[in-house]
Structure formats: C-alpha cells, structure tokens
C-alpha positions in Angstrom: 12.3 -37.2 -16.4 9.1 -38.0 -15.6 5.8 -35.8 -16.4 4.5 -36.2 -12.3 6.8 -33.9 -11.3 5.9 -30.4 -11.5 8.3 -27.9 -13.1 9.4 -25.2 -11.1 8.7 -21.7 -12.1 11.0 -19.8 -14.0 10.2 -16.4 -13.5 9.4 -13.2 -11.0 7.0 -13.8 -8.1 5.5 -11.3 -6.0 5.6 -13.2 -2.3 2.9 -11.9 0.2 2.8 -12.9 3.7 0.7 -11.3 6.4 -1.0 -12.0 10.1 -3.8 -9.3 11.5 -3.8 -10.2 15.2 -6.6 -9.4 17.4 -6.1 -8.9 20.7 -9.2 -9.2 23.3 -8.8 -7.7 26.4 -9.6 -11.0 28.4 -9.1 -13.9 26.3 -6.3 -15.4 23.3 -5.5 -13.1 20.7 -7.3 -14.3 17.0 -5.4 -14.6 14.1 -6.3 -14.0 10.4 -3.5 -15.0 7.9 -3.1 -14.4 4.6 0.2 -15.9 2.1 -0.1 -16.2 -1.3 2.6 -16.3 -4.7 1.8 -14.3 -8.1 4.1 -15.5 -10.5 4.2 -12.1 -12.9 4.2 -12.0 -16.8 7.1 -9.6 -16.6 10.8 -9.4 -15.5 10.5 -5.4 -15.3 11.6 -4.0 -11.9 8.8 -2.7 -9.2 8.6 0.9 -9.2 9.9 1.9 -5.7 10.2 2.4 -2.5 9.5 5.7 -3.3 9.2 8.7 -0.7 6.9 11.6 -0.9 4.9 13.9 1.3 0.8 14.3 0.1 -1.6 17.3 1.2 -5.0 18.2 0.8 -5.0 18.1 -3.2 -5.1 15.0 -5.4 -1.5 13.8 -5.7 -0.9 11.3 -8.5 1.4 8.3 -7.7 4.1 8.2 -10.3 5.0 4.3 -11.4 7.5 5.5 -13.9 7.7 3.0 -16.8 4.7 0.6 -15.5 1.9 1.4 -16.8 -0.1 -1.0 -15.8 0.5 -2.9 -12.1 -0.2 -5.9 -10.6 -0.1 -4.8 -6.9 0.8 -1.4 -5.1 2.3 -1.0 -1.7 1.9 2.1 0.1 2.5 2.9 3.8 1.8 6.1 5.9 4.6 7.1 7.7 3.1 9.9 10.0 3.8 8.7 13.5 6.7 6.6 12.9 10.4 6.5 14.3 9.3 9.7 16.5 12.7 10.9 18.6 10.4 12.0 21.5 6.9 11.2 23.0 4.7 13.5 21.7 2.6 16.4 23.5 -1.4 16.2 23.4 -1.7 18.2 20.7 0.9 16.8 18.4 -0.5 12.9 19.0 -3.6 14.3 18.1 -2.0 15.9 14.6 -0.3 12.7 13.9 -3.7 10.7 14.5 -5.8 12.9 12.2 -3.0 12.8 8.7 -5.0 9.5 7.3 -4.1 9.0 3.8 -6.7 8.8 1.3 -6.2 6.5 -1.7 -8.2 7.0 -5.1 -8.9 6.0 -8.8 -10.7 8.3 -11.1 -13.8 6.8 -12.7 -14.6 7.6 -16.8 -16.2 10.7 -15.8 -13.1 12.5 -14.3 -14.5 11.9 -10.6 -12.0 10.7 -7.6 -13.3 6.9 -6.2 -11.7 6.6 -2.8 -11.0 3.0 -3.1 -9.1 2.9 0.7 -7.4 4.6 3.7 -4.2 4.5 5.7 -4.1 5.5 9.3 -0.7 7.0 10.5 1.7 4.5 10.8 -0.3 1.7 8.9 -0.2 0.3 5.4 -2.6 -0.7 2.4 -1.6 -3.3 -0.5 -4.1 -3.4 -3.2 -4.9 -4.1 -6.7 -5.7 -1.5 -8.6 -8.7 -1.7 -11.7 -5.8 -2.8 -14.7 -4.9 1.1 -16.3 -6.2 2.9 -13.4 -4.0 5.6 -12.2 -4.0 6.0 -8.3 -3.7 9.2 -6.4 -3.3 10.0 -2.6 -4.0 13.2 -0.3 -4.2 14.1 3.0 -6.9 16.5 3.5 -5.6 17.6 7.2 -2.0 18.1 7.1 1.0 17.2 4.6 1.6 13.5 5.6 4.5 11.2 4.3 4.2 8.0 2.5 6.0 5.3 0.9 4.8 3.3 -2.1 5.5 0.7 -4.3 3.8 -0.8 -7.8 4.9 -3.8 -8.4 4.8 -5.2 -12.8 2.1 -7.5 -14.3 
C-alpha cells in the first residue's frame, strides 16, 4: 500500500453541523454555515442527554465520570412542544426564563460565559477543568445538556 493515501481515522469523532439563516424582510435569506470533525483522544461515552429544571441559584452541571470535556451541548426547553397557544401573559413567562451559563474564575466568582433564549441552544467549549453551572434568575426553566470526552 502506498504512503499517498491517507489512513482513515480509527477512533470517536464529534460531528458538528450547523446553518444560522437570516431572514430579511424584502430580500434572500443569508446563510452562515459552520461543519467541522474533532477526532477525540478518548473512547469514553458523552455524558447525556440529561434533563433537569434550573432556578435562580447557581446549578452545577453534573458530567459524571468526565472530568474534563471537549464540548458541551445544552438546550433550553422553555417554550417547546407547548399542547396549546399560549395567553399573553404565559408567552411573556416563557420569553423571559433565559438560561444563564457560567464558569467560576480562581477567585470563587461566577463568569457568565453565554445565554440561551427559550427554545434555543448553546454548544461551547469550556476553559479545560472548568466546571459549568446554569440558572434562571426568573422562573424554574428546563434544559437539556450534553458534555461530550476529550
């Protein structure tokens, strides 16, 4: 076999693939696309999907046995698969449980590194060791998150 030909990769892969779509009022919507491969150092299993509900305190996000992450999913499911259209007052309830997203710095102190509107998502990387936490300072809110292994 011949040294030209590339090897295929032999182990996990995170697979991203994403369009943002923006959609003037008078004119052809704009695009922004984003795909990319990380081929991990590790075999270990992504923490998650997992389901909780976050409130106006600090909530760490458990990743089980990863202690260290190479990319973290995390969706906010206020607003989602609702059974009925919703009065005034409850659209405006849903609209204001926006998830905060934070790391704590060396001195103990929350760094909001992001936030999740009802019904939208956030993938990240996290600072390698950092701990993430999430709260909704309105109302209890649900999310779902994933960390995904170096």
């Amino acid at each position: 076999m011949s040294d030209q030909h590339p090897k295929p990769v032999n182990r996990s892969r995170v697979v991203v693939v994403e369009s943002v779509y923006h959609q003037p009022i008078d004119g052809a919507p704009i695009i922004t696309e984003s795909k990319y491969v990380r081929v991990l150092d590790s075999d270990e299993q992504p923490y998650g999907p997992r389901r909780i509900k976050v409130h106006g305190d600090w909530t760490q996000l458990k990743t089980g046995w990863l202690t260290t992450y190479s990319l973290v999913t995390l969706s906010n499911e206020e607003g989602r698969h609702l059974q009925v259209i919703p009065t005034t007052q409850q659209s405006e309830s849903i609209r204001s449980r926006i998830i905060d997203i934070a790391i704590l710095d060396e001195f103990g102190k929350y760094i909001v590194i992001g936030h999740v509107n009802p019904g939208e998502s956030y993938r990240g990387t996290p600072p390698r060791g950092a701990t993430l936490y999430a709260r909704c300072l309105h109302h209890p809110a649900k999310i779902t998150y994933t960390a995904f292994p170096i």
